[in-house]
Legacy VTK file of the C-alpha trace (Angstrom):
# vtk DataFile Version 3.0
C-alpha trace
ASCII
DATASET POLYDATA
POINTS 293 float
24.549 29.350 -24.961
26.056 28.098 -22.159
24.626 30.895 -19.917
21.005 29.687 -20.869
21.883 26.329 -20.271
23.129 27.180 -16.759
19.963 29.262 -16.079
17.564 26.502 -17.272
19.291 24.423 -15.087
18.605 26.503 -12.068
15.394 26.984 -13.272
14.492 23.115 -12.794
16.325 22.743 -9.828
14.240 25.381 -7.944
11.069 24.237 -9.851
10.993 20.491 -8.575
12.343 21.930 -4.885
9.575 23.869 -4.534
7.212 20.628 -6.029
8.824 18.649 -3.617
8.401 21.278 -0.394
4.768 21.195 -1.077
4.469 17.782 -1.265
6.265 17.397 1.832
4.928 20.026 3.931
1.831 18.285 4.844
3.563 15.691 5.849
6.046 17.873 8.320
2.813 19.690 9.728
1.137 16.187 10.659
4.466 15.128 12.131
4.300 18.607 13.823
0.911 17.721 15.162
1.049 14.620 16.560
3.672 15.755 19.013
1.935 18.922 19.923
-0.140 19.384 23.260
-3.886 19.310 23.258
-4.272 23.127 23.158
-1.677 23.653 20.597
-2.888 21.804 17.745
-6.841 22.831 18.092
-6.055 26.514 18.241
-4.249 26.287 15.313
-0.620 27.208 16.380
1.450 24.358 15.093
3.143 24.601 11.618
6.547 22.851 10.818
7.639 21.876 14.411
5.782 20.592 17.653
4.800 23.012 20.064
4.336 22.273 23.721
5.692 18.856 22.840
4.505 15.786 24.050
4.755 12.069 23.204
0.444 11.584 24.750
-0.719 10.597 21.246
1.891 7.730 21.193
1.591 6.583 24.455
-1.872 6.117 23.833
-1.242 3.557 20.668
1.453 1.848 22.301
0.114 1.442 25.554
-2.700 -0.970 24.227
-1.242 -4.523 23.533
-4.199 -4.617 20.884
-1.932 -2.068 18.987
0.609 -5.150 18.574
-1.664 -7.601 18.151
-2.926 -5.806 15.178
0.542 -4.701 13.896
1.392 -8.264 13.253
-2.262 -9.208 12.105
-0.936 -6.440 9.228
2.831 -7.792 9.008
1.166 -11.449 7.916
-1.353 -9.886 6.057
1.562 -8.071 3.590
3.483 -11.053 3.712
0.612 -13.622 2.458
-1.285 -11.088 0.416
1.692 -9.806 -1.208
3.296 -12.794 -2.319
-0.579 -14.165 -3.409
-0.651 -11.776 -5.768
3.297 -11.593 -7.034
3.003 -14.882 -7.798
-0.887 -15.040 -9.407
0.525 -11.453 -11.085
3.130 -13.159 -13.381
1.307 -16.496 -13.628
-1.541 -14.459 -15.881
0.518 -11.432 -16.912
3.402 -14.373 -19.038
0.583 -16.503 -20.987
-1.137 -12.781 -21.812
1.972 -11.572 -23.515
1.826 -13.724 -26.118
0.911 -13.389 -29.400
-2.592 -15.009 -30.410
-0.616 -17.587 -32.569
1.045 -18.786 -29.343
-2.100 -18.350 -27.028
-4.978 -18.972 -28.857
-7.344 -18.075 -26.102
-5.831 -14.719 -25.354
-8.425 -12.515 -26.728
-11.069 -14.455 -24.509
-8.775 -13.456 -22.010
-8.087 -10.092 -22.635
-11.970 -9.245 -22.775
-12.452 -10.950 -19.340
-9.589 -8.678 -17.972
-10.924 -5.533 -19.346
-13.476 -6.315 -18.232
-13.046 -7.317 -14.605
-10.921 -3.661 -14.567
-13.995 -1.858 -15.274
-16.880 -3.656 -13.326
-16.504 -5.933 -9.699
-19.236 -7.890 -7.721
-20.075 -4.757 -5.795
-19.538 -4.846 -1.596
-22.894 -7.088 -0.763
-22.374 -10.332 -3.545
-18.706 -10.279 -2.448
-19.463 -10.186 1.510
-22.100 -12.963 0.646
-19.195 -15.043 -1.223
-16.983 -14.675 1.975
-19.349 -15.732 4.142
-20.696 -18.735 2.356
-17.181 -19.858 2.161
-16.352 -19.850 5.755
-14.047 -16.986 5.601
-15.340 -14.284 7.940
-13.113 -13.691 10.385
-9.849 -15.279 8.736
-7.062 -14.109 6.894
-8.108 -15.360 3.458
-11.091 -12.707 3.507
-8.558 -10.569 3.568
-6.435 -11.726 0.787
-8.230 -13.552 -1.145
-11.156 -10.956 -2.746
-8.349 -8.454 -4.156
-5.933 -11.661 -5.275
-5.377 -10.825 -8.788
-5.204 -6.887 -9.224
-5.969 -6.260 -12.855
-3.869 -3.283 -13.339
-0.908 -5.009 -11.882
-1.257 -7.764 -14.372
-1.541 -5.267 -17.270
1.780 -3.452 -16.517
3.692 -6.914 -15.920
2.277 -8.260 -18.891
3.436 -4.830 -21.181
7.037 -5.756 -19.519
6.872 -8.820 -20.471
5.795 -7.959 -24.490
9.066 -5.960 -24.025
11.217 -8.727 -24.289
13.211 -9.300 -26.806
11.597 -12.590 -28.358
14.898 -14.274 -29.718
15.521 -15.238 -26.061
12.536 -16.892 -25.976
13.242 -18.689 -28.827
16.900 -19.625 -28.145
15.472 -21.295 -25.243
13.373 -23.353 -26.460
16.142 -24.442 -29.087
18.003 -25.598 -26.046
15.049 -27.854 -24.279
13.529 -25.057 -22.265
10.182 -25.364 -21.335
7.590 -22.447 -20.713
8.353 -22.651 -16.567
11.733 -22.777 -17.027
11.587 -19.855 -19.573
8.980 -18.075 -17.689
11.800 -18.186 -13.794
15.137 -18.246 -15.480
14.074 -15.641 -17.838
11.423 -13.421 -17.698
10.976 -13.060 -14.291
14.724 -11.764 -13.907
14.303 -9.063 -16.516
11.185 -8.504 -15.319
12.437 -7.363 -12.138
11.588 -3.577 -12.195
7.850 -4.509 -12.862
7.692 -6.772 -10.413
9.243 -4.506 -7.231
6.596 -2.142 -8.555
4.399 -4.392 -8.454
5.086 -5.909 -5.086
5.166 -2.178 -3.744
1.536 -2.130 -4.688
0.473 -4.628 -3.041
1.997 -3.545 0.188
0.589 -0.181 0.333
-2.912 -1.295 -0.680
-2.407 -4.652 1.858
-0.976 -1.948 4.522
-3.662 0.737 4.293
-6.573 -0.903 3.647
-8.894 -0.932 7.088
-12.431 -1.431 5.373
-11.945 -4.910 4.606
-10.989 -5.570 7.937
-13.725 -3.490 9.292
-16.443 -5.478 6.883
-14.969 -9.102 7.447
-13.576 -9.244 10.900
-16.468 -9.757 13.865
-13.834 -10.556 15.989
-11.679 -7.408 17.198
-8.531 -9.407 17.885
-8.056 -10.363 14.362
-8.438 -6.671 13.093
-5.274 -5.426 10.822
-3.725 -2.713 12.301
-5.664 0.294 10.006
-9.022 -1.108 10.930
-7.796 -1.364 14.670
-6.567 2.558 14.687
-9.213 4.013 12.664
-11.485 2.409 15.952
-9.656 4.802 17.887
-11.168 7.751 19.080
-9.563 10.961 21.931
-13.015 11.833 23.537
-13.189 12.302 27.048
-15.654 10.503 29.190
-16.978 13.415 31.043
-19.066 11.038 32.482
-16.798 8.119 34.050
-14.094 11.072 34.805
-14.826 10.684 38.676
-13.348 7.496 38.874
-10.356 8.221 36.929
-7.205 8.651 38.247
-5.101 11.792 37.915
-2.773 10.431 35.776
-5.690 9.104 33.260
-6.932 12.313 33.291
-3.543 14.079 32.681
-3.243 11.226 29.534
-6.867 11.743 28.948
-6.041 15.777 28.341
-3.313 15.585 26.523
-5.219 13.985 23.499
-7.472 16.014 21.272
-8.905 13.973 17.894
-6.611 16.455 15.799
-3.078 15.130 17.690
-4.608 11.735 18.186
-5.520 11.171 14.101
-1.911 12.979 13.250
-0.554 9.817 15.209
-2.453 7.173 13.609
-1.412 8.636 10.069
2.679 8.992 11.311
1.983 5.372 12.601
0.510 3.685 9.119
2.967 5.152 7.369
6.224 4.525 8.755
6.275 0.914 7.934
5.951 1.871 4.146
8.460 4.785 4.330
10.578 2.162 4.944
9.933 -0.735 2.812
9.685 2.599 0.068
13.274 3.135 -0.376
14.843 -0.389 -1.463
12.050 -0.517 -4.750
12.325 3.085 -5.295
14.945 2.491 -8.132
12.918 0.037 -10.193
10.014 2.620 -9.766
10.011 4.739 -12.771
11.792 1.737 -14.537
8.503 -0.778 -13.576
5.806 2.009 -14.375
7.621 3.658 -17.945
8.897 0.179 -19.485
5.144 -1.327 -18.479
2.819 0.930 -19.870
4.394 1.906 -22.965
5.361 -1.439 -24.873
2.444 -2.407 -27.413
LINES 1 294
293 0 1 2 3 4 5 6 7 8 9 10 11 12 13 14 15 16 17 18 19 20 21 22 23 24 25 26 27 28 29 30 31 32 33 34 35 36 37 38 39 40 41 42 43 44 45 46 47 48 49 50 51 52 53 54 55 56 57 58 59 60 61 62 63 64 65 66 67 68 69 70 71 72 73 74 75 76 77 78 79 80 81 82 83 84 85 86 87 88 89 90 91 92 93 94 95 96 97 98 99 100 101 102 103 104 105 106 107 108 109 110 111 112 113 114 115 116 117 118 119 120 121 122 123 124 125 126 127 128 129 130 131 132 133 134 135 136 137 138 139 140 141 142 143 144 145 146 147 148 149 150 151 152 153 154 155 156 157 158 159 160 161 162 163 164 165 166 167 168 169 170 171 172 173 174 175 176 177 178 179 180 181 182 183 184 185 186 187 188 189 190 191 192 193 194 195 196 197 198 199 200 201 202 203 204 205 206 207 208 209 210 211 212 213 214 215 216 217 218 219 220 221 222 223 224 225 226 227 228 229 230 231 232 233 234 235 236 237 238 239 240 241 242 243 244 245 246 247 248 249 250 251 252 253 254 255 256 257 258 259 260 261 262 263 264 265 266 267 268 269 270 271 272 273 274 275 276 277 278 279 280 281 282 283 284 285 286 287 288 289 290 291 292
């Protein structure tokens, strides 16, 4: 018995490395890439480490104080949107997980939220909405269309059913009212939702570029996907006479295969590291939220 346990053991072990290797190996060959020479990466010959290696793709971002400009452009755009919809999140996801003897309205509710998950404005009513409300070009066009993510607000509110009702109701025996139960109580234990959540919200604030692309006329204000996805390694065969010899060495250096391979190891750095202090509340968040009735 214990021999088959052993082996099943093994068995798993090697089962979720290999899972894991091909998950990852993409990853390593786009890392690979975005170091490797010009000629290198278009003939195919890089795999799991750079060859001819060369830091031309990087220069390339970094070099362009627009890169910054639209780095922080992104960094305020996580911030605000993120917190927006934390915060609108819970506000809808607490008064949902009651019961309709404590919510009357909820079913109302519930409908609308179903429905909102299943059907949006479409791309031209909502671009029309911005505009008539003075928003092109600001921050809140950004923000403010994708405010309340439905799905979000259906795993917090699950979480929140999941709580064990007698602490409800021993706070309201001692003078609690629905805030104060609501951020002394559920929105503690609801912490593993939340991070999840919040983790959301980054990645979809971080790699979104079409909103910026669709709302932002003014190139300055572009977050920093919309700003890189502008990008582009072509040569100007045409204006190469007046270049210098080291713009042409930079110029050479760059193919669109090395130059995308940087934008993507660029985007997703920042995440990669935000990634690892919610990783614990992860499978927590997602398992606790979607199974409670």
């Amino acid at each position: 018995m214990k021999y088959h346990k052993n082996a099943s053991y093994y068995i798993i072990m090697v089962f979720l490395f290999l899972s894991a290797a091909i998950c990852l190996i993409p990853v390593i060959n786009t890392i690979a890439i975005s170091f490797s020479d010009r000629v290198s990466a278009n003939t195919g010959k890089v795999y799991l480490w750079p060859v001819n290696f060369t830091l031309g793709p990087y220069r390339e971002l970094l070099n362009d104080s627009q890169f910054f400009r639209s780095f922080g452009n992104s960094i305020i755009r996580v911030l605000v949107g993120g917190t927006i919809n934390v915060l609108l999140c819970i506000l809808m996801a607490y008064p949902l997980s009651k019961t309709p003897r404590q919510f009357r309205a909820k079913s109302m509710y519930m409908w609308f939220v179903i429905f909102l998950m299943l059907f949006n404005g479409g791309m031209i009513p909502t671009y029309v909405l911005v505009s008539r409300l003075g928003l092109i070009d600001s921050l809140w066009a950004l923000v403010l269309p994708g405010a309340v993510p439905i799905f979000s607000v259906i795993v917090l509110m699950n979480f929140f059913k999941g709580i064990p009702p007698s602490l409800e109701e021993s706070a309201l025996i001692d003078g609690a009212g629905p805030w104060r139960i609501m951020v002394q109580i559920f929105v503690p234990l609801a912490k593993p939702s939340i991070a999840v959540v919040t983790l959301w919200s980054i990645v979809g604030h971080w790699n979104d570029f079409f909103a910026g692309l669709v709302y932002m006329n003014d190139r300055t204000k572009w977050p920093l996907q919309t700003y890189i996805q502008s990008l582009s390694a072509n040569i100007d065969y045409g204006n190469i006479r007046n270049m210098t010899i080291e713009e042409i060495r930079r110029q050479w250096e760059l193919s669109s295969i090395t130059f995308d391979s940087a934008k993507v190891v660029v985007a997703m750095v920042p995440v990669l590291l935000v990634y690892p202090f919610l990783q614990r509340y992860f499978v927590k968040g997602i398992v606790m939220g979607a199974v409670k009735g």
